[in-house]
C-alpha positions as CSV (number, residue, x, y, z in Angstrom):
1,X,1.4,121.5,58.8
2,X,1.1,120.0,54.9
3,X,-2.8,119.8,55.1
4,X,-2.7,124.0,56.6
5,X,-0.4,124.7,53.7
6,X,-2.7,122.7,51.4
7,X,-5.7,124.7,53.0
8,X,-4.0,128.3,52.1
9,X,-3.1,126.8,48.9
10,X,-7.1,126.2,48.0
11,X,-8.0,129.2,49.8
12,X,-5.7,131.5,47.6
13,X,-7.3,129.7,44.7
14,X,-10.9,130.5,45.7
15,X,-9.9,134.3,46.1
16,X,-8.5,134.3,42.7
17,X,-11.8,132.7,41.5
18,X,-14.4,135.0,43.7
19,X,-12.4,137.7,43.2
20,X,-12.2,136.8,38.4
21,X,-16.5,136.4,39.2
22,X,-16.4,140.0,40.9
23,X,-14.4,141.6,37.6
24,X,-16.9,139.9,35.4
25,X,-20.1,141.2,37.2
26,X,-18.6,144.4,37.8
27,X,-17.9,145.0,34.2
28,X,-21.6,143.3,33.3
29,X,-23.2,146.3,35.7
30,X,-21.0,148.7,34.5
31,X,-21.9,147.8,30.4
32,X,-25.6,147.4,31.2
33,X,-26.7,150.8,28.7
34,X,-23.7,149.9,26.2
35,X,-25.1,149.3,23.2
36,X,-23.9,145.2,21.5
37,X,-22.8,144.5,24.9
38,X,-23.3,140.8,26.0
39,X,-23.8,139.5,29.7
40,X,-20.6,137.7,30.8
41,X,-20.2,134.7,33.6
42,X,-17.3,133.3,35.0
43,X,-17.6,129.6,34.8
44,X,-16.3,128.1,37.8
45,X,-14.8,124.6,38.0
46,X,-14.3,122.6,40.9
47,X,-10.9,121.1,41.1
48,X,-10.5,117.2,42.0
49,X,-9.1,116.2,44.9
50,X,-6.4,113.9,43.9
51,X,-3.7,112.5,46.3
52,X,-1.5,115.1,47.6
53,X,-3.9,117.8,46.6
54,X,-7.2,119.6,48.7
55,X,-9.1,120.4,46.0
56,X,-10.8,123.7,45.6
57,X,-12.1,125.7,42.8
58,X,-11.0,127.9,39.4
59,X,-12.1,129.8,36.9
60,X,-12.3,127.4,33.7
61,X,-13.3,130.6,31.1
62,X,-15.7,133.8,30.8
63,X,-18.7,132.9,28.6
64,X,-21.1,135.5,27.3
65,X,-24.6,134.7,27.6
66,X,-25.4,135.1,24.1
67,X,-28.4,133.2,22.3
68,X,-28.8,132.6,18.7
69,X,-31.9,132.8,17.5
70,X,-32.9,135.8,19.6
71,X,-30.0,137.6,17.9
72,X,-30.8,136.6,14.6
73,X,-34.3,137.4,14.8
74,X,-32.9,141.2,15.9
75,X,-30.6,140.9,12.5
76,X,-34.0,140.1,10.6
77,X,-36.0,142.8,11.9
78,X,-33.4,145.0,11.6
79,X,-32.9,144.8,7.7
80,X,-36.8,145.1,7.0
81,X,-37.0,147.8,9.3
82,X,-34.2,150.0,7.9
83,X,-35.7,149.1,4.6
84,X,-39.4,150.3,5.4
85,X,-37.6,153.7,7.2
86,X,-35.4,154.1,3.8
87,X,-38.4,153.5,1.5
88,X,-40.6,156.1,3.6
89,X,-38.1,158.8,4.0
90,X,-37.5,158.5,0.2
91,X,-41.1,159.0,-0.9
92,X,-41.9,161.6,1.2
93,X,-39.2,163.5,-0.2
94,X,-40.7,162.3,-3.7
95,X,-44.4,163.8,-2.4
96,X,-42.7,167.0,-1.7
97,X,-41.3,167.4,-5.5
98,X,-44.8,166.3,-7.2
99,X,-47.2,168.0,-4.7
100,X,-45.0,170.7,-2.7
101,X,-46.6,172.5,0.0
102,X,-47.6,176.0,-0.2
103,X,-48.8,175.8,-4.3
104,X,-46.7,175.7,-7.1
105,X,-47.4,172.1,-8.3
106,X,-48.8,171.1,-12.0
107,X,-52.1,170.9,-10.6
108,X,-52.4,174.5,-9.5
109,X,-50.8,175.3,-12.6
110,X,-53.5,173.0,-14.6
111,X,-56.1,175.0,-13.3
112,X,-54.3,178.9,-13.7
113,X,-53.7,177.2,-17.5
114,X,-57.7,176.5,-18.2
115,X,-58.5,179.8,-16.6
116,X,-56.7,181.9,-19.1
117,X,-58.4,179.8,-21.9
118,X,-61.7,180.6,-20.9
119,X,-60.9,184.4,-20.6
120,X,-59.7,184.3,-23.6
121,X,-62.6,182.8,-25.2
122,X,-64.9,185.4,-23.3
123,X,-62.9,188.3,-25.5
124,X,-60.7,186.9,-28.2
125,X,-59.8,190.2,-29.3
126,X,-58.3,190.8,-26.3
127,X,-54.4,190.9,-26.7
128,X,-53.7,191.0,-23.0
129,X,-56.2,187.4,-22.7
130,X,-53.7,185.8,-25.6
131,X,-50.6,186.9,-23.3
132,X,-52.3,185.8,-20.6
133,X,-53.0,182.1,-21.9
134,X,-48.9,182.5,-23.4
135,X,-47.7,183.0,-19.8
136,X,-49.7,180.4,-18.3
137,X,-49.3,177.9,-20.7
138,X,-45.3,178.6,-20.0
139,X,-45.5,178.4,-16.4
140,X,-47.5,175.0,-16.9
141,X,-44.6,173.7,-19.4
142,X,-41.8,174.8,-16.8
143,X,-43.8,173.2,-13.9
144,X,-43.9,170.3,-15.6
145,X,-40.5,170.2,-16.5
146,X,-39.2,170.8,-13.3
147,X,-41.2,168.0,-11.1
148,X,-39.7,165.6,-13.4
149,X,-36.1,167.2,-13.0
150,X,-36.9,167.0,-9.3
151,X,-37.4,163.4,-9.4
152,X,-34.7,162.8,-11.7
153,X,-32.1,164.5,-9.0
154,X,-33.5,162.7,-6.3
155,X,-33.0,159.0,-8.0
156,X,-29.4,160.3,-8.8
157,X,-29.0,161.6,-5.1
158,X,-30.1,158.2,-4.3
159,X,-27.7,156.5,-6.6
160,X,-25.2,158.4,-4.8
161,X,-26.2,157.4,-1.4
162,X,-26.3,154.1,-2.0
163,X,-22.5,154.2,-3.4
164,X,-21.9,155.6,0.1
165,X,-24.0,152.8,2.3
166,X,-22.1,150.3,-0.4
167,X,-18.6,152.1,0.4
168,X,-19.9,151.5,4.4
169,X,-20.6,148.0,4.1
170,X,-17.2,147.1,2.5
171,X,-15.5,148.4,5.4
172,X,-17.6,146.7,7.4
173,X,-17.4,143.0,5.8
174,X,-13.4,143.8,5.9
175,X,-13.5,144.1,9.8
176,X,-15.7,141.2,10.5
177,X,-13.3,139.4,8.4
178,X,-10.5,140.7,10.6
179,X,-12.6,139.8,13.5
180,X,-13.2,136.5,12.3
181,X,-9.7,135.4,12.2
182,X,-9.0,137.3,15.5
183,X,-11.4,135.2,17.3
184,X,-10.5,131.9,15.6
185,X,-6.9,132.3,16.8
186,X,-8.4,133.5,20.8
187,X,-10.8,130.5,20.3
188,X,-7.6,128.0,20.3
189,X,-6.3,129.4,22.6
190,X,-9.3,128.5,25.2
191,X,-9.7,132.8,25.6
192,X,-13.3,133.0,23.9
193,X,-13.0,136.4,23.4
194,X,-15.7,138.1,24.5
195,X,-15.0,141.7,23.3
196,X,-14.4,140.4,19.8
197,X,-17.8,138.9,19.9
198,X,-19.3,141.9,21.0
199,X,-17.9,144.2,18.6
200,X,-18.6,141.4,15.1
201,X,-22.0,141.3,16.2
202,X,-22.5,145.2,16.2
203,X,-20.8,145.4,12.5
204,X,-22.8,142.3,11.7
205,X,-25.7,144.3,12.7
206,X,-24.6,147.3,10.5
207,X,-24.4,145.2,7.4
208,X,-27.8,144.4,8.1
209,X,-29.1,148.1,8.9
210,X,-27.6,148.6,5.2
211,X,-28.5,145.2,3.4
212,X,-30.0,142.9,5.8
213,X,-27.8,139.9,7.2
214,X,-27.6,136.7,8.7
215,X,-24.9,135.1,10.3
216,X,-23.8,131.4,11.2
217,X,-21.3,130.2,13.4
218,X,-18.5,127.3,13.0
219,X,-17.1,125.5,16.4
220,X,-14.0,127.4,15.3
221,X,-15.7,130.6,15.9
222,X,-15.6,132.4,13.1
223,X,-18.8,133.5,11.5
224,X,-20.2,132.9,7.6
225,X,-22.2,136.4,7.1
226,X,-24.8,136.3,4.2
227,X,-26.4,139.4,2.6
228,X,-28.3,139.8,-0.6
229,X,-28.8,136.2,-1.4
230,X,-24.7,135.4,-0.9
231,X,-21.8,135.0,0.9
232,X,-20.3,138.6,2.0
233,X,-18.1,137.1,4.7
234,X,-16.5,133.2,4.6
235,X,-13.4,133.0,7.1
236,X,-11.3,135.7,6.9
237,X,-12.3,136.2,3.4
238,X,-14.6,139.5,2.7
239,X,-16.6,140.3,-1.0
240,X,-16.8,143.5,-2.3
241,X,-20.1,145.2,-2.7
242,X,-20.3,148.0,-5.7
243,X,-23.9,150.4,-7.2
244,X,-23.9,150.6,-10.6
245,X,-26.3,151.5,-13.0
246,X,-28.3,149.3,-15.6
247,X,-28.8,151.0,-19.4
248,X,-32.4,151.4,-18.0
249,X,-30.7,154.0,-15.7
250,X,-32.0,151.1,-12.4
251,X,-30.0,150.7,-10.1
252,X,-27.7,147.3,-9.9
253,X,-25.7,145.3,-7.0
254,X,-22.8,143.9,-7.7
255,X,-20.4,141.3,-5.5
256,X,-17.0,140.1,-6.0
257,X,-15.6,137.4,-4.0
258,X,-12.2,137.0,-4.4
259,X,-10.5,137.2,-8.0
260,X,-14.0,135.8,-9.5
261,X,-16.1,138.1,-11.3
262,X,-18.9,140.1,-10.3
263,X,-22.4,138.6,-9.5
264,X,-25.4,140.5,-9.9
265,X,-27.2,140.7,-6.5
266,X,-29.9,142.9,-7.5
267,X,-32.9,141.2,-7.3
268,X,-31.9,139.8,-3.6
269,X,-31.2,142.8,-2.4
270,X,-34.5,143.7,-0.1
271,X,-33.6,144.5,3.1
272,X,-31.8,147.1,4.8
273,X,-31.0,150.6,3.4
274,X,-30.3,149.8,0.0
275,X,-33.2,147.5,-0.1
276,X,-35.3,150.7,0.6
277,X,-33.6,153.0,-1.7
278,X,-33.9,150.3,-4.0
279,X,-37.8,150.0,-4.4
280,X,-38.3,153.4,-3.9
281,X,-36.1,154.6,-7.0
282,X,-36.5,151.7,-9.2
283,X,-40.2,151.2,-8.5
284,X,-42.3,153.9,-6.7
285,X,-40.8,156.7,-7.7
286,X,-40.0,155.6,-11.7
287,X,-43.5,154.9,-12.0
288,X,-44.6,158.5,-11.2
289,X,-41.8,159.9,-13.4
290,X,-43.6,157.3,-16.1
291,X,-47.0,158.2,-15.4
292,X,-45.8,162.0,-15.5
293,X,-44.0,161.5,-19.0
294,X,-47.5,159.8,-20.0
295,X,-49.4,162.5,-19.2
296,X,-47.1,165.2,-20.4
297,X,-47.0,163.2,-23.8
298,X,-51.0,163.4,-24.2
299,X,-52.0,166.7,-22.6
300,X,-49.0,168.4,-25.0
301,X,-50.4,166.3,-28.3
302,X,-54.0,167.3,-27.3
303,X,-53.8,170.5,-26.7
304,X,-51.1,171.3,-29.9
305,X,-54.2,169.4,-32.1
306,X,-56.6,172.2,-31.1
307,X,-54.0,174.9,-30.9
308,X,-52.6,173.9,-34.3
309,X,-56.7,173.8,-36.1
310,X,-56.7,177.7,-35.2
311,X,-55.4,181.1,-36.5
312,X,-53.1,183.7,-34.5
313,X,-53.8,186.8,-34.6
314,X,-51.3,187.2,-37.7
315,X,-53.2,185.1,-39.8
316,X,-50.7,181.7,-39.4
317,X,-52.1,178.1,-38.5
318,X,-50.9,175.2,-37.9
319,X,-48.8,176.6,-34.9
320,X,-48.6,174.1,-31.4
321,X,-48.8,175.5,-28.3
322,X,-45.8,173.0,-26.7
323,X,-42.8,171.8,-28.8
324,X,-44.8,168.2,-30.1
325,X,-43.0,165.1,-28.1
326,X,-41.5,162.6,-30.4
327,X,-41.8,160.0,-27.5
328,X,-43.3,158.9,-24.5
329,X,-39.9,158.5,-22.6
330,X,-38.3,162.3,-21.3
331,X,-41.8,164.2,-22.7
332,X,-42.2,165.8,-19.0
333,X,-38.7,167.0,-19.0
334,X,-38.6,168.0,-22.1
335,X,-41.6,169.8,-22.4
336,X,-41.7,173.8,-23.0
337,X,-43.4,176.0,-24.9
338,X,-43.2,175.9,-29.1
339,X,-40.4,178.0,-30.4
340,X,-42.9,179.4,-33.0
341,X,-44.8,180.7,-30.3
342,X,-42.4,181.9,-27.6
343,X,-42.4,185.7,-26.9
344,X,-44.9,186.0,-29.3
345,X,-48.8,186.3,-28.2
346,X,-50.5,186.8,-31.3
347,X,-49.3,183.3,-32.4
348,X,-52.3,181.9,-29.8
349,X,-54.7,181.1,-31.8
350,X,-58.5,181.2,-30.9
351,X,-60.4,181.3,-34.0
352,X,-60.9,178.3,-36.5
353,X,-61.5,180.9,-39.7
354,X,-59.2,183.9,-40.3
355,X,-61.6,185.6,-41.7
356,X,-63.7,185.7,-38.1
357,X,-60.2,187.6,-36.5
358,X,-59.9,189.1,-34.1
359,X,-63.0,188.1,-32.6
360,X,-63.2,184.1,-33.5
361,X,-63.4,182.1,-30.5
362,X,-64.5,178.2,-31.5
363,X,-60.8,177.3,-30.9
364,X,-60.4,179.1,-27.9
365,X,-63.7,177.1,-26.2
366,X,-62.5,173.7,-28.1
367,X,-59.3,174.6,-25.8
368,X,-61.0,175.3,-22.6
369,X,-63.5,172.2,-22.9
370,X,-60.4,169.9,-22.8
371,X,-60.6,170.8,-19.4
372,X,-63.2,168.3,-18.5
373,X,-62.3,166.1,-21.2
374,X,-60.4,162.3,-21.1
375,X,-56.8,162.9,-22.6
376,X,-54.9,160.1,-23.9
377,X,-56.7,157.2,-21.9
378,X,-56.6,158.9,-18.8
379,X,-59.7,160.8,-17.3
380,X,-59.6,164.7,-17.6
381,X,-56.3,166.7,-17.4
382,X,-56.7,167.4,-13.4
383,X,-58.3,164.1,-12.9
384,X,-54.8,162.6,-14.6
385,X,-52.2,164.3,-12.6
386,X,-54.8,163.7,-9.4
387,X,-54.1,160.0,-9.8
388,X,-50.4,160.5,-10.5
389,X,-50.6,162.0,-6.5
390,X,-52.7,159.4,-5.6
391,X,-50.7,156.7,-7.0
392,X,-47.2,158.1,-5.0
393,X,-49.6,159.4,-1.8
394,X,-50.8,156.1,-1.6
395,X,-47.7,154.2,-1.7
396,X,-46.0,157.1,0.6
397,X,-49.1,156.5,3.0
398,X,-48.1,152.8,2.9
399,X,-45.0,152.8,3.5
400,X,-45.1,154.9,6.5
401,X,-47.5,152.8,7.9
402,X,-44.9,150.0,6.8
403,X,-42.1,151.3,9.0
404,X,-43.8,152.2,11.8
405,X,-45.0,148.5,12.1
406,X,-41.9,147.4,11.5
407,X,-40.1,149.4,13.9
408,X,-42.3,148.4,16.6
409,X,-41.4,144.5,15.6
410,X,-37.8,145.1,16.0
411,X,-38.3,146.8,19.2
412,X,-39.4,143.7,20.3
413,X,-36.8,141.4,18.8
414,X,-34.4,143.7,20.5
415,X,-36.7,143.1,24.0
416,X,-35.9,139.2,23.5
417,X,-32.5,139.6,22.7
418,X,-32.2,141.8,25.7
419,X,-33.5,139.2,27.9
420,X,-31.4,136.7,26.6
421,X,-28.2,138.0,26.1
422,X,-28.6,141.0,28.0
423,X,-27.4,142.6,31.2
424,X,-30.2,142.0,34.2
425,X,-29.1,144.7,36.8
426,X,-31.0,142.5,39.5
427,X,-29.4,139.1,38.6
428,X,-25.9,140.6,38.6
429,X,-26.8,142.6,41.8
430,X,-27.8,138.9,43.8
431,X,-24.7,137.3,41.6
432,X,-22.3,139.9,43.4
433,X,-23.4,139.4,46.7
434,X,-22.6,135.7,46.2
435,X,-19.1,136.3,44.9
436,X,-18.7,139.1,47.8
437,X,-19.8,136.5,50.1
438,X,-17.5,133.6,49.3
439,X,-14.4,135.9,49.1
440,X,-14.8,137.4,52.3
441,X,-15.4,133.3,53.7
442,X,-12.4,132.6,52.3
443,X,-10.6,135.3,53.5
444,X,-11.9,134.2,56.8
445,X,-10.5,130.9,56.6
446,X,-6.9,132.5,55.4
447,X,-6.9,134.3,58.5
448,X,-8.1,131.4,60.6
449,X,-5.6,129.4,58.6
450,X,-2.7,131.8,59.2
451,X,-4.1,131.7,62.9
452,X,-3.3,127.8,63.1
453,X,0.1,128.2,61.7
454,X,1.6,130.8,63.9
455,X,0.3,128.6,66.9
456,X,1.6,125.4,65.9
457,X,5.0,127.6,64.9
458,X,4.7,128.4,68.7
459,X,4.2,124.6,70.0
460,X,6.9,123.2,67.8
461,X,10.2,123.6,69.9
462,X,12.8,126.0,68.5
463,X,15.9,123.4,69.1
């Protein structure tokens, strides 16, 4: 009777077990589209067979089927892939400011400018050709002016998001921290915690969608996370990210870890959303902005050196046409037509000689010619604000190109990681039938088991 009591005894055992490995693969098949989830297996254990005892079998732990490198190549491609989206998205935008669709950019307002010149040289004596170049050169002034406001708002609009993604991250580093000491106090506990895990590798993955990331694990199971060139997550110990902005109006990254003071991250910031935002502010779009100022500064000195040679209609020289820059820095922003001139058309001047008014026209033609002449050391006016396109086109074009490469790389990292770590619907579909099968045997033996018993209970006399 000991060795059928010791029989039920494994038996129950092996139900428990078959019965843990069906929970697991259930809930592997039912997770197989959620996104961070990791394949579980039950690890089963045989049990000796020591004196007394029959052996049998038990579930020593559930281990997720997770693989390192797979997972941190998917945390790589991740941060350069946000980055390239970030950067593209931004320049486009940028492209839309300095060349919008439909018209109404400075180099359609370049060529409306020169037109009016020229008619005015054709008739100087014209009043409605002076009004016509005053309007123009106005329009031209405020175009000016409000492509570089444009770009201005968008690198503060920037700033502002990146505060946000920064205000996002913190929360984040905080959790994993949380998480961290979570899964260290599960860990000695033998329970490896496979939720836990699951939900510190999706905000791990976070981080790096906003900053890039890698993480690496200690036998006590709590993860070191590194972004930006440092330590944003040590134990249960999170830094605190902050945007702030440099005296050359760049944006800076700024960690504190603990009571210590802040580091400056910037330059190590590459990856991820901010890394994006980053280059695309600071670099692409400052140079336009300094390439527009450039231009702005020479095309208003040229044109105010001609302007200012001639006579208005009243008799006055020495007038300019735009208020004179006094520096390179802020001259597209700032520029607008002269006060002396404003509202006032007979202040254009066409004529080098008062004494040839009305009909004077050498200034006038000196003024269209600049047309097709180099200003400041650029080419011709069109030809300057056509490379200022060019230059942002270009690295817009790039960029797009950038992240749709680099989408299609972490695609594939996500592939490998999937095949690693993932749920296989097959595998877990053969793994079930194994678990179904070995219940059900030992279910059968129960019975049989139970089957023995009664009989011997019937054998054995009842006195």
């Amino acid at each position: 009777m000991s060795s059928l009591f010791g029989l039920l005894d494994t038996m129950s055992g092996a139900l428990d077990a078959q019965q843990t490995g069906l929970t697991v693969t259930g809930q592997n098949v039912a997770n197989v589209n959620t996104p961070g989830y990791v394949q579980r297996t039950a690890d089963l254990e045989s049990l000796a067979v020591m004196p007394g005892t029959n052996g049998g079998v038990t579930v020593s732990g559930i281990q997720r089927s997770f693989d390192t490198f797979t997972y941190g190549q998917v945390l790589q491609q991740q941060g350069l892939s946000s980055a390239a989206d970030s950067r593209s998205e931004a320049l486009s935008a940028a492209q839309s400011i300095l060349a919008p669709q439909g018209g109404g950019d400075i180099g359609s307002a370049l060529t409306a400018f020169f037109s009016s010149v020229t008619a005015l040289s054709a008739t100087p004596s014209d009043a409605s050709a002076r009004s016509a170049v005053l309007a123009q050169a106005t329009q031209l002034s405020q175009t000016i002016a409000t492509t570089s406001s444009g770009l201005a708002q968008q690198q503060q609009a920037m700033l502002t998001q990146a505060r946000g993604d920064a205000s996002e991250v913190n929360t984040d580093l905080q959790q994993i921290a949380q998480l961290n000491s979570q899964i260290q106090q599960a860990q000695a506990l033998g329970d490896q915690a496979p939720d836990l895990r699951d939900k510190r590798d999706t905000l791990a993955n976070d981080v790096a969608t906003q900053m890039g990331a890698s993480v690496v694990e200690d036998p006590s199971g709590s993860v070191t996370l590194f972004a930006g060139g440092v330590a944003m997550v040590t134990g249960d110990s999170a830094a605190q990210l902050s945007v702030s902005q440099a005296p050359s109006g760049a944006m800076t990254f700024l960690v504190q870890q603990g009571n210590g003071p802040p580091v400056d991250i910037t330059a190590g910031v590459t990856q991820g959303a901010l890394g994006g935002l980053r280059e695309a502010r600071d670099t692409d779009i400052a140079t336009s902005m300094s390439q527009l100022d450039q231009f702005a500064y020479d095309f208003s000195i040229a044109v105010n050196s001609i302007q200012g040679s001639g006579y208005g209609l009243d008799g006055v020289s020495g007038r300019p046409l735009f208020t004179p820059p006094t520096q390179v820095a802020g001259a597209a922003a700032q520029m607008s037509v002269d006060s002396s001139v404003a509202g006032n058309p007979n202040a254009i001047a066409a004529s080098s000689s008062a004494a040839d008014l009305p009909g004077g026209n050498d200034v006038a033609n000196e003024l269209a010619a600049l047309a097709d002449e180099p200003v400041g050391g650029a080419g011709s006016p069109a030809d300057a604000f056509a490379s200022i396109q060019s230059q942002l086109g270009s690295a817009a074009s790039s960029a797009s190109t950038d992240a749709a490469t680099r989408a299609d790389t972490l695609t594939q990292a996500q592939n490998l990681n999937s095949s690693a770590s993932g749920v296989n619907l097959d595998d877990q579909t053969v793994i079930m039938s194994q678990f179904q099968q070995a219940f059900q045997a030992s279910a059968q033996v129960i019975q049989v088991t139970e089957s023995l018993m009664n009989d011997v209970m019937q054998i054995i006399p009842s006195g």
